[in-house]
N, C-alpha and C positions, 0 to 999 in steps of 0.2 A: 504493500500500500504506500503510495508516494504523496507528500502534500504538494498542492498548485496551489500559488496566488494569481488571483485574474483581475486584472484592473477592465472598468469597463462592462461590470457585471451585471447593471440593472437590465439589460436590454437585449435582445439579437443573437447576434452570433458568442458577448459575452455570458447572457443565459444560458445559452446552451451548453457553452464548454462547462461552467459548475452543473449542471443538471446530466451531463455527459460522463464526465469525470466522477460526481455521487455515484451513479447508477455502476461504474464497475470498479468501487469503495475507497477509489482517493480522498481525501482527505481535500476541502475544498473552504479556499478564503477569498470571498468576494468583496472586493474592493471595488468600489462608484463615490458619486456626488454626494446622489441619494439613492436609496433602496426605490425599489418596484415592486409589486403585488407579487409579480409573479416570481421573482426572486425569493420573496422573502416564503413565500410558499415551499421551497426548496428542499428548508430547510439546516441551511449551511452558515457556519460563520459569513457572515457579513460587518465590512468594516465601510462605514459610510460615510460621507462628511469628507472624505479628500479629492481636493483638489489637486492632480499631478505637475498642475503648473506652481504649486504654493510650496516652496520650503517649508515652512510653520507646518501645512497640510502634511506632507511627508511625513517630516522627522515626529508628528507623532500618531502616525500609523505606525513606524519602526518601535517607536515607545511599545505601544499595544499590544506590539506582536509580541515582546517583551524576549527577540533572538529567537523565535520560531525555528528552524531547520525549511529551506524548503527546497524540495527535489523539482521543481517547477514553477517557473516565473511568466507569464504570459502579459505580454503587453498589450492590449485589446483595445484601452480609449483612443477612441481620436475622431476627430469633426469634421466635417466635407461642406467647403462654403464654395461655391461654383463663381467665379470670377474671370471674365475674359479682359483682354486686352482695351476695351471700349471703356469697360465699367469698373475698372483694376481698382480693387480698395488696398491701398500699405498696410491698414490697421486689419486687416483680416488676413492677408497674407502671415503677417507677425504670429498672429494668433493661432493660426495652424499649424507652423511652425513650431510654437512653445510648445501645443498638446501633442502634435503628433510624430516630434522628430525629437527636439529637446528634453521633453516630459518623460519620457522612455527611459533617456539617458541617465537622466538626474537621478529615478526611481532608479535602477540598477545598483547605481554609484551607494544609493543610501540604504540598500539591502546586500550590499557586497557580502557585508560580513552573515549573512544567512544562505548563503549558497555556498556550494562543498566541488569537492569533484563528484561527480556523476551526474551535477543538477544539470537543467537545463533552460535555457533562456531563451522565451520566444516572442520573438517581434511580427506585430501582425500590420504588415504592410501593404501593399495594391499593384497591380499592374499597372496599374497609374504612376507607379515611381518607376519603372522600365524605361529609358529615356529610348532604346529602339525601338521599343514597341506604340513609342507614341506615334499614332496616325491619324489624330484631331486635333489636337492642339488645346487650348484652352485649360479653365478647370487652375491656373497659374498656383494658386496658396496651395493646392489641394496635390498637384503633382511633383510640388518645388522638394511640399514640407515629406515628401513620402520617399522621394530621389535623396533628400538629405538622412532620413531613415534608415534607407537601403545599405550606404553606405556608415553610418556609424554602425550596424551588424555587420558588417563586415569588417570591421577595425576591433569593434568585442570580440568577434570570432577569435582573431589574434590574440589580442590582449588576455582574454582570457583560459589559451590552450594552457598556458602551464598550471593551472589552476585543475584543471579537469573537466572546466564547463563549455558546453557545447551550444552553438545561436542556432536556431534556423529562423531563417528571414521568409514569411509567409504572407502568400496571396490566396484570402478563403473563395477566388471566384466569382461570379455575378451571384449575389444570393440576395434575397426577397427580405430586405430588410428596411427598417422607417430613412435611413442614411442614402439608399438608392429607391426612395419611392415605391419600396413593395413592387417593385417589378414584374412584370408576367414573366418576362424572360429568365429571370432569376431561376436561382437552384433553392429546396428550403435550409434553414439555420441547421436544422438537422444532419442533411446530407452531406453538407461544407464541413460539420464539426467532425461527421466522423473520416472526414479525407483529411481534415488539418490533424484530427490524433494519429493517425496512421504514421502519417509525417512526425510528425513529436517522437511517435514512437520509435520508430526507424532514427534519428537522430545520431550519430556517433559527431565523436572528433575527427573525424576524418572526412565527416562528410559538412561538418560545422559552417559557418558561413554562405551555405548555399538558397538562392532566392528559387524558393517552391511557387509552383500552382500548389493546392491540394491536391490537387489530382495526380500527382508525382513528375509534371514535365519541369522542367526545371528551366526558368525562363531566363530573357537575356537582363543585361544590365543595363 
Protein backbone atom coordinates (compact mmCIF):
# COMPACT_ATOMS: atom_id res chain seq x y z
CA UNK A 1 0.00 0.00 0.00
CA UNK A 2 1.65 3.37 -1.12
CA UNK A 3 0.55 6.93 0.14
CA UNK A 4 -0.34 9.65 -2.84
CA UNK A 5 -0.68 13.40 -2.36
CA UNK A 6 -2.91 14.84 -5.04
CA UNK A 7 -3.13 18.51 -5.40
CA UNK A 8 -6.11 19.50 -7.37
CA UNK A 9 -8.53 17.03 -5.80
CA UNK A 10 -11.99 18.67 -5.42
CA UNK A 11 -12.61 18.00 -9.14
CA UNK A 12 -12.07 15.88 -12.57
CA UNK A 13 -9.48 14.11 -13.30
CA UNK A 14 -8.04 15.09 -9.47
CA UNK A 15 -11.29 13.08 -8.11
CA UNK A 16 -10.76 10.53 -9.67
CA UNK A 17 -7.16 9.69 -9.20
CA UNK A 18 -8.02 9.65 -4.99
CA UNK A 19 -11.39 7.62 -5.74
CA UNK A 20 -8.98 5.52 -8.03
CA UNK A 21 -6.13 5.14 -5.98
CA UNK A 22 -8.88 4.25 -2.42
CA UNK A 23 -10.51 1.72 -4.53
CA UNK A 24 -7.09 -0.43 -4.81
CA UNK A 25 -6.01 0.64 -0.85
CA UNK A 26 -3.60 3.50 -1.29
CA UNK A 27 -3.54 5.59 1.09
CA UNK A 28 -4.81 8.95 -0.22
CA UNK A 29 -4.26 12.81 0.64
CA UNK A 30 -6.29 15.37 -1.15
CA UNK A 31 -5.01 18.48 -1.33
CA UNK A 32 -7.41 21.62 -3.00
CA UNK A 33 -8.72 25.32 -2.29
CA UNK A 34 -11.65 23.99 -1.15
CA UNK A 35 -13.35 20.57 -0.74
CA UNK A 36 -16.23 19.32 -3.11
CA UNK A 37 -19.22 17.09 -2.37
CA UNK A 38 -18.08 14.61 -4.04
CA UNK A 39 -14.65 14.60 -2.69
CA UNK A 40 -15.48 14.70 0.47
CA UNK A 41 -17.92 11.62 -0.01
CA UNK A 42 -14.71 9.66 -0.60
CA UNK A 43 -13.82 9.40 2.19
CA UNK A 44 -10.10 10.36 2.38
CA UNK A 45 -7.85 12.65 4.02
CA UNK A 46 -8.50 15.90 2.62
CA UNK A 47 -6.21 18.90 3.30
CA UNK A 48 -8.20 22.17 2.06
CA UNK A 49 -7.50 25.75 2.31
CA UNK A 50 -4.13 25.66 0.20
CA UNK A 51 -3.25 27.64 -2.13
CA UNK A 52 -0.16 26.35 -4.38
CA UNK A 53 0.70 29.79 -5.29
CA UNK A 54 0.98 30.96 -1.38
CA UNK A 55 4.07 30.11 0.61
CA UNK A 56 2.11 30.60 4.09
CA UNK A 57 -0.48 28.09 2.09
CA UNK A 58 2.24 25.56 1.70
CA UNK A 59 4.41 25.59 4.57
CA UNK A 60 1.42 24.62 6.55
CA UNK A 61 0.19 21.98 4.61
CA UNK A 62 3.99 20.55 5.21
CA UNK A 63 3.17 21.44 9.08
CA UNK A 64 -0.17 19.14 8.96
CA UNK A 65 1.20 16.57 7.33
CA UNK A 66 3.45 16.63 10.24
CA UNK A 67 6.72 14.48 7.72
CA UNK A 68 4.15 12.11 6.38
CA UNK A 69 6.34 9.44 4.19
CA UNK A 70 4.92 9.72 0.76
CA UNK A 71 5.51 7.01 -2.04
CA UNK A 72 3.47 9.48 -4.58
CA UNK A 73 3.23 13.07 -5.28
CA UNK A 74 0.91 14.14 -8.20
CA UNK A 75 0.67 17.47 -9.26
CA UNK A 76 -2.88 17.98 -10.71
CA UNK A 77 -3.96 21.86 -10.01
CA UNK A 78 -3.76 24.02 -12.77
CA UNK A 79 -6.09 26.65 -14.65
CA UNK A 80 -6.69 27.16 -18.41
CA UNK A 81 -7.60 30.97 -19.32
CA UNK A 82 -7.78 30.99 -23.23
CA UNK A 83 -5.90 34.11 -24.60
CA UNK A 84 -4.90 34.80 -28.05
CA UNK A 85 -2.61 37.22 -29.53
CA UNK A 86 -5.72 40.17 -30.10
CA UNK A 87 -6.98 39.82 -26.59
CA UNK A 88 -3.27 38.90 -24.77
CA UNK A 89 -3.84 39.73 -20.96
CA UNK A 90 0.14 39.86 -18.86
CA UNK A 91 -1.82 39.51 -15.69
CA UNK A 92 -3.37 36.07 -16.61
CA UNK A 93 -0.60 34.87 -18.41
CA UNK A 94 1.55 35.54 -14.85
CA UNK A 95 -1.06 33.76 -13.36
CA UNK A 96 -0.87 30.57 -15.08
CA UNK A 97 2.33 30.56 -14.91
CA UNK A 98 2.58 30.80 -10.99
CA UNK A 99 -0.26 27.61 -10.69
CA UNK A 100 0.72 25.73 -13.39
CA UNK A 101 4.46 25.61 -13.94
CA UNK A 102 5.85 27.53 -10.62
CA UNK A 103 3.22 26.07 -8.16
CA UNK A 104 4.49 22.46 -9.00
CA UNK A 105 7.97 23.48 -8.33
CA UNK A 106 7.78 25.39 -5.10
CA UNK A 107 5.29 22.24 -3.69
CA UNK A 108 8.02 19.72 -4.58
CA UNK A 109 10.83 21.88 -3.08
CA UNK A 110 8.66 22.16 0.27
CA UNK A 111 7.85 18.35 0.44
CA UNK A 112 11.47 17.34 -0.58
CA UNK A 113 12.11 16.16 2.74
CA UNK A 114 8.93 13.45 2.54
CA UNK A 115 9.96 11.74 -0.50
CA UNK A 116 12.51 8.65 -0.22
CA UNK A 117 13.88 6.68 -3.03
CA UNK A 118 11.30 4.79 -4.71
CA UNK A 119 8.77 7.66 -4.43
CA UNK A 120 7.44 9.08 -7.35
CA UNK A 121 6.66 12.45 -8.78
CA UNK A 122 4.11 13.30 -11.19
CA UNK A 123 3.54 16.29 -13.12
CA UNK A 124 0.32 16.59 -14.89
CA UNK A 125 0.88 18.41 -17.86
CA UNK A 126 -0.86 18.94 -21.78
CA UNK A 127 0.00 18.43 -25.00
CA UNK A 128 -0.52 21.98 -25.05
CA UNK A 129 3.08 22.33 -23.67
CA UNK A 130 4.60 20.17 -26.81
CA UNK A 131 5.96 23.11 -28.71
CA UNK A 132 5.80 20.46 -32.19
CA UNK A 133 2.90 19.51 -31.63
CA UNK A 134 1.43 22.95 -31.79
CA UNK A 135 -0.76 23.36 -34.82
CA UNK A 136 -3.13 26.20 -33.75
CA UNK A 137 -1.50 28.57 -32.15
CA UNK A 138 -3.04 30.55 -29.53
CA UNK A 139 -4.21 29.51 -25.92
CA UNK A 140 -0.47 31.91 -25.04
CA UNK A 141 -0.76 31.75 -20.73
CA UNK A 142 -2.02 28.20 -21.14
CA UNK A 143 0.73 26.67 -23.45
CA UNK A 144 3.62 29.20 -22.38
CA UNK A 145 2.82 28.13 -18.43
CA UNK A 146 2.67 24.02 -19.46
CA UNK A 147 6.14 24.27 -22.18
CA UNK A 148 7.67 25.98 -18.80
CA UNK A 149 6.28 22.75 -16.83
CA UNK A 150 7.45 20.20 -19.35
CA UNK A 151 10.70 21.25 -18.92
CA UNK A 152 11.34 21.81 -15.08
CA UNK A 153 10.25 17.74 -15.05
CA UNK A 154 12.73 17.22 -16.99
CA UNK A 155 15.42 19.05 -14.94
CA UNK A 156 13.61 17.20 -11.47
CA UNK A 157 14.05 14.08 -13.51
CA UNK A 158 17.85 14.86 -13.18
CA UNK A 159 18.03 16.47 -10.15
CA UNK A 160 16.46 14.03 -8.49
CA UNK A 161 18.06 10.58 -9.89
CA UNK A 162 20.44 10.37 -7.16
CA UNK A 163 17.84 10.55 -4.77
CA UNK A 164 15.92 7.45 -6.14
CA UNK A 165 12.83 9.54 -7.30
CA UNK A 166 11.44 9.08 -10.57
CA UNK A 167 9.09 12.21 -12.64
CA UNK A 168 6.89 11.33 -15.20
CA UNK A 169 5.68 14.26 -17.17
CA UNK A 170 1.84 13.55 -18.20
CA UNK A 171 -0.77 14.29 -20.71
CA UNK A 172 -4.35 12.76 -19.34
CA UNK A 173 -5.68 13.35 -23.15
CA UNK A 174 -8.85 15.17 -24.20
CA UNK A 175 -11.01 14.08 -21.32
CA UNK A 176 -14.69 15.44 -20.58
CA UNK A 177 -13.93 17.65 -17.84
CA UNK A 178 -15.43 21.59 -16.52
CA UNK A 179 -11.54 22.91 -17.61
CA UNK A 180 -12.30 21.70 -21.51
CA UNK A 181 -16.15 22.24 -21.54
CA UNK A 182 -17.36 18.65 -20.95
CA UNK A 183 -16.51 17.99 -24.31
CA UNK A 184 -18.35 15.30 -26.51
CA UNK A 185 -15.06 14.52 -27.91
CA UNK A 186 -13.53 13.90 -24.75
CA UNK A 187 -12.51 10.45 -23.04
CA UNK A 188 -14.22 10.12 -19.39
CA UNK A 189 -12.11 11.08 -15.89
CA UNK A 190 -12.31 7.51 -15.42
CA UNK A 191 -10.69 6.13 -18.51
CA UNK A 192 -7.75 8.98 -18.43
CA UNK A 193 -7.14 7.92 -14.71
CA UNK A 194 -6.70 4.57 -15.39
CA UNK A 195 -4.15 5.17 -18.44
CA UNK A 196 -2.26 7.94 -16.21
CA UNK A 197 -1.85 4.91 -13.28
CA UNK A 198 -0.79 2.47 -15.62
CA UNK A 199 2.00 5.08 -16.44
CA UNK A 200 2.79 5.83 -12.75
CA UNK A 201 2.94 2.46 -12.51
CA UNK A 202 5.32 1.54 -15.07
CA UNK A 203 7.45 4.46 -13.92
CA UNK A 204 11.24 3.49 -13.37
CA UNK A 205 14.41 5.71 -13.25
CA UNK A 206 15.34 4.86 -16.37
CA UNK A 207 12.46 5.79 -17.89
CA UNK A 208 12.12 9.18 -15.52
CA UNK A 209 11.70 12.25 -17.20
CA UNK A 210 9.64 11.02 -20.19
CA UNK A 211 6.56 13.32 -21.57
CA UNK A 212 3.57 10.40 -21.71
CA UNK A 213 0.14 10.53 -23.43
CA UNK A 214 -1.76 8.13 -21.13
CA UNK A 215 -2.06 6.14 -23.51
CA UNK A 216 1.79 5.09 -23.59
CA UNK A 217 2.92 7.08 -26.92
CA UNK A 218 5.39 9.18 -25.69
CA UNK A 219 5.02 12.53 -27.32
CA UNK A 220 7.48 15.06 -28.76
CA UNK A 221 8.83 18.15 -26.92
Amino acid sequence: MATYLITGANRGIGTEYCRQLQARGDTVVAVCRSASVELEALGVRIEAGVDITSDTAMAGLVERLGGLPLDGLIHNAGILERTSLVDLDPESVRRQFEVNALGPLRLTRALLGQLHAGSKLILMTSRMGSIADNSSGGSYGYRMSKVALCIAGKSLAIDLAPRGIAVAILHPGLVRTRMTGFTEQGITTAEAVRGLLERIDALTLETSGTFWHANGQVLPW
